[in-house]
C-alpha positions in Angstrom: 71.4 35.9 8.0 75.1 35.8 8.6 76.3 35.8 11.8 78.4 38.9 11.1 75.1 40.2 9.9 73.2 39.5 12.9 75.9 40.6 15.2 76.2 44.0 13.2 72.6 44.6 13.5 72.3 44.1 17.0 75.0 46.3 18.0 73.8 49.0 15.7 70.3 48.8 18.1 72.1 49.5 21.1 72.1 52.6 22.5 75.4 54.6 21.3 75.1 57.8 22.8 75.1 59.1 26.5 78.2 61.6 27.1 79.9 61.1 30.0 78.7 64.3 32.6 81.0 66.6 35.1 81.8 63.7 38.0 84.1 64.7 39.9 86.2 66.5 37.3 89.1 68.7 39.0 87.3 71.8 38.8 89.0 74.9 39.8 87.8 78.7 40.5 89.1 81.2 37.5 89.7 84.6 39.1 89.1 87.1 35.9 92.2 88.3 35.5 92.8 92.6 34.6 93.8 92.4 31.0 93.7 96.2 29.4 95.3 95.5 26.1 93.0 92.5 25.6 90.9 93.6 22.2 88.0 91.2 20.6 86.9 89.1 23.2 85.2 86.3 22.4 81.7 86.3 22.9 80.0 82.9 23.9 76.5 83.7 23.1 75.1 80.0 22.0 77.6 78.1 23.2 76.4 75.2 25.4 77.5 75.5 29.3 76.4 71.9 29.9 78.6 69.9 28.1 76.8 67.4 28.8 73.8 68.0 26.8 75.7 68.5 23.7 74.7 65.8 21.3 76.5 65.0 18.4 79.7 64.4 18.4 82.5 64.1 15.8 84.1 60.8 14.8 87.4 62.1 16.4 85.9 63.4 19.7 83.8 60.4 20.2 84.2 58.9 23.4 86.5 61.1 25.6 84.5 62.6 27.9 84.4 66.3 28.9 87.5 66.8 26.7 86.0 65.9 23.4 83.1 67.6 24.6 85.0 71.0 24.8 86.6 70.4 21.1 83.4 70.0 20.0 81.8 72.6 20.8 85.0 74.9 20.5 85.6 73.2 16.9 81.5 74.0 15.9 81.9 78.0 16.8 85.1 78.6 15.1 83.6 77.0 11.8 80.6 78.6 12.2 82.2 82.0 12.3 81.2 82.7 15.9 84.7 82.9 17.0 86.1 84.8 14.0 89.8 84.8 12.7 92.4 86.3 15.2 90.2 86.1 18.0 92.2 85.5 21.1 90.9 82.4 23.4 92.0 82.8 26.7 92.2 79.8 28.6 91.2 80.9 32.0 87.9 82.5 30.0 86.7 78.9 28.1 87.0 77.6 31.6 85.2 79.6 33.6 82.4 79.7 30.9 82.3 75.8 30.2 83.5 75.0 34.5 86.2 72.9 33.3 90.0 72.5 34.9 93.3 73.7 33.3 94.3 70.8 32.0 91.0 69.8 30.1 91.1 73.5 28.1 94.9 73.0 27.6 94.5 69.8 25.6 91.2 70.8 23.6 92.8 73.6 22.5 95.8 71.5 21.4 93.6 68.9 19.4 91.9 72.3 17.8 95.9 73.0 17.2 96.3 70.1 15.5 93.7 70.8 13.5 94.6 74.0 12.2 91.5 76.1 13.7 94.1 78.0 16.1 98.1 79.2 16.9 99.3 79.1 20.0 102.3 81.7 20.3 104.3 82.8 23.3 103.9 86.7 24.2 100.6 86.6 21.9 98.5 83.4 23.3 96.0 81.4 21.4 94.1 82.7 18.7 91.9 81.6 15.8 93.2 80.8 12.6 91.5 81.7 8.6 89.9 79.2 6.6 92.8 79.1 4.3 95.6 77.4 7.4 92.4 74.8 8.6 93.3 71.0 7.4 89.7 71.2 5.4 90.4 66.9 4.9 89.8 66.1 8.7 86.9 64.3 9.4 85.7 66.3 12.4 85.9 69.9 10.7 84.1 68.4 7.7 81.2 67.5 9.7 81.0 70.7 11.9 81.2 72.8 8.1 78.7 70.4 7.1 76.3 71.6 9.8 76.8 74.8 9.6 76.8 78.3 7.9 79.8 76.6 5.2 77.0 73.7 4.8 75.9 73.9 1.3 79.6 73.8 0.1 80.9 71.2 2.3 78.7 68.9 1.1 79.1 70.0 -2.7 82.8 69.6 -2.2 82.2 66.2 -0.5 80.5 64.7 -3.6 83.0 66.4 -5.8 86.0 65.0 -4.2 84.5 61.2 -3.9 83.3 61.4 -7.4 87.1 61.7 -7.8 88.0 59.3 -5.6 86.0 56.2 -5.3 85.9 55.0 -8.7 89.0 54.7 -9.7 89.4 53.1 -6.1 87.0 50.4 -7.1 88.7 49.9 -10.2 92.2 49.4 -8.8 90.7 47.1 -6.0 89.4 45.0 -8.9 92.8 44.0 -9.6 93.5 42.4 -6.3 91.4 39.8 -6.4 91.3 39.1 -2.2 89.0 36.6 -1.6 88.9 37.4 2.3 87.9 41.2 1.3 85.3 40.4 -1.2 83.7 38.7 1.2 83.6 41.2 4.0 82.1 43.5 1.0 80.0 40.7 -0.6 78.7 40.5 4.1 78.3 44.3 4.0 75.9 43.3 1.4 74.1 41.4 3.0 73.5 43.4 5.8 72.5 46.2 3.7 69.6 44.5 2.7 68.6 43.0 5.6 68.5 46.2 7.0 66.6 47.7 4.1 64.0 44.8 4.6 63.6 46.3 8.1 63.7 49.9 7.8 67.1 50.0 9.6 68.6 53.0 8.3 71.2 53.1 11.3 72.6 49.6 10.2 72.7 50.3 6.3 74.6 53.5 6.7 77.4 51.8 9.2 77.1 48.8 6.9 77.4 51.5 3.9 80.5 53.2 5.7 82.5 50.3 6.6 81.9 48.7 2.1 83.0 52.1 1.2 86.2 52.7 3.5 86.9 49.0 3.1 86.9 49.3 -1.0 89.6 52.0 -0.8 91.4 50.9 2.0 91.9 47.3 -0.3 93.2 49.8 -3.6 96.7 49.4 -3.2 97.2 53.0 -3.4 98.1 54.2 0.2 97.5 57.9 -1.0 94.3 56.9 -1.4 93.9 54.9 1.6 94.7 58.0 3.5 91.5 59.7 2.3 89.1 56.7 3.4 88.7 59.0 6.6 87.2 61.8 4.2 84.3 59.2 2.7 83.8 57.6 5.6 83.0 61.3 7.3 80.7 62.1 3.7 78.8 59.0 4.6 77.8 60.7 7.9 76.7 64.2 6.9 72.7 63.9 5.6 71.3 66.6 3.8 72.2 68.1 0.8 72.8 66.6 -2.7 71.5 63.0 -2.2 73.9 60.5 -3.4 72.8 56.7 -4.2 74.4 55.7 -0.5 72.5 58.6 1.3 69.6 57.0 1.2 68.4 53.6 1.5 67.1 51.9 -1.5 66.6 48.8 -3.8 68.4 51.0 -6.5 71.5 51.7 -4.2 71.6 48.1 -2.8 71.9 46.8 -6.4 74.6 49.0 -7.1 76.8 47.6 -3.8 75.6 44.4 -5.3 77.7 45.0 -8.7 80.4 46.4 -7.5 81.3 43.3 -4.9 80.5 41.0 -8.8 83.1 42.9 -10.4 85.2 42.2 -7.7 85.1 39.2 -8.4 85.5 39.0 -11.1 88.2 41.4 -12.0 86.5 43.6 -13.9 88.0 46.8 -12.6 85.7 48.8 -15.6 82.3 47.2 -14.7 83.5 48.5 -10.8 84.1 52.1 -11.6 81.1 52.2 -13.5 78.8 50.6 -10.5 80.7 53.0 -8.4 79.6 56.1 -10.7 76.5 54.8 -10.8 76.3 54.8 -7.1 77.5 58.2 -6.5 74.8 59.4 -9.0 71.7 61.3 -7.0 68.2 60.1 -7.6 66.3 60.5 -10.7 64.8 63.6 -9.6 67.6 65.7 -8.4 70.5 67.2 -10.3 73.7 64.3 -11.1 76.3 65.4 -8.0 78.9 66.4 -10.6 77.8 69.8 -12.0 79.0 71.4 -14.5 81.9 73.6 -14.7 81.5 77.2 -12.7 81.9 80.3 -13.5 84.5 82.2 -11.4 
């Protein structure tokens, strides 16, 4: 085994979760202010008061504490239709309920800004924003839709768009002929099926991740670069429509296998074909591609 190999594995063994918990957090008491006009009040029935205990977290919160925390589980109950279009969310409420200071709420509800999910507006405050103004490409709001009420379509539009995207990404990185990348691919490889050997399905999916954003990443098309953030999220939601890399398998680890040969080679139509291949589902389920619908 490679020393990238072995180095890969270990690290995916390690523990990678454990949020960081209250400390000594500037916490602060919220006085619940009169507000007659206030209409539709959020209601935080299943939200988590511990943030703490709240256990998986999104590629763009990871790591940050009480504050990714809060955009976490903020993020999950606006996609999940909990808090509902043009709901207000007062600051001093989200607070109180999740016992977090000023200046944590403030920037969650920035990063949820960012994101599309709400408006903040002076005279009319924060509020949640429709479907339609959400940035549907970022890689946190696909994996709350993934997980819930929205899941069945997330992950149908997931398959649909990197059906679109990943083989012609394989056959322009054909035509590049790097040496240095083929052989990161050629190493993801490797790992792949060492980790098969083992039933490490922890290391072949970051091993999976990492071939997958590294092939379009290497396609000379920046546009297309830009999305790598979109697989690489796909590659994280289970469930669903079960693509060749969902799963690990002798089939799908052949596949890899082609793809890093026509590399290689420079055979940019034997690599979009190995990609297709790839993004076909098993035998036994429907091909991810369906046919046209009906509208």
């Amino acid at each position: 085994m490679s020393t990238l190999a072995h180095t890969m594995m270990t690290a995916a063994r390690s523990t990678d979760s454990g949020l960081v918990g209250p400390g000594e957090l500037d916490r602060y008491p919220y006085a619940e202010a009169p507000a007659p006009d206030r209409v539709a009040s959020p209601s935080w029935e299943g939200a988590d008061p511990e943030l703490g205990r709240v256990g998986r977290r999104a590629a763009g919160s990871r790591g940050r504490g009480l504050h990714g925390q809060l955009v976490q589980q903020l993020g999950q109950m606006i996609v999940s239709g909990d808090l509902g279009a043009d709901r207000p969310l007062v600051p001093e409420e989200i607070g109180q309920r999740f016992e977090v200071s000023r200046t944590v709420v403030r920037e969650s509800l920035r990063v949820l800004e960012a994101k599309g999910l709400v408006s903040a507006r002076p005279n009319v405050g924060t509020r949640v924003r429709p479907v339609s103004d959400w940035n549907l490409l970022d890689p946190d709001i696909i994996e709350w839709r993934a997980f819930g009420p929205q899941r069945d379509d997330q992950r149908r539009e997931l398959s649909e768009l990197r059906w679109t995207i990943e083989p012609l990404a394989a056959r322009l990185a054909a035509g590049h002929g790097r040496e240095d990348v083929q052989q990161r691919l050629a190493d993801m490889v490797e790992i792949m099926g060492h980790a098969l050997g083992q039933g490490d399905a922890l290391t072949f999916s970051r091993a999976d991740a990492e071939f997958h954003t590294l092939l379009i990443q290497v396609a000379g098309n920046r546009m297309l670069e830009h999305l790598s953030g979109i697989v690489s999220a796909a590659l994280q939601v289970s469930g669903g429509p079960v693509t060749g890399c969902d799963r690990p398998s002798e089939t799908a680890l052949a596949q890899h296998a082609r793809i890093v040969d026509a590399l290689g080679t420079g055979d940019g139509a034997a690599a979009e074909a190995a990609m297709r291949q790839l993004l076909t589902v098993h035998p036994e389920i429907e091909r991810v591609v369906p046919a046209p619908r009906e509208h």
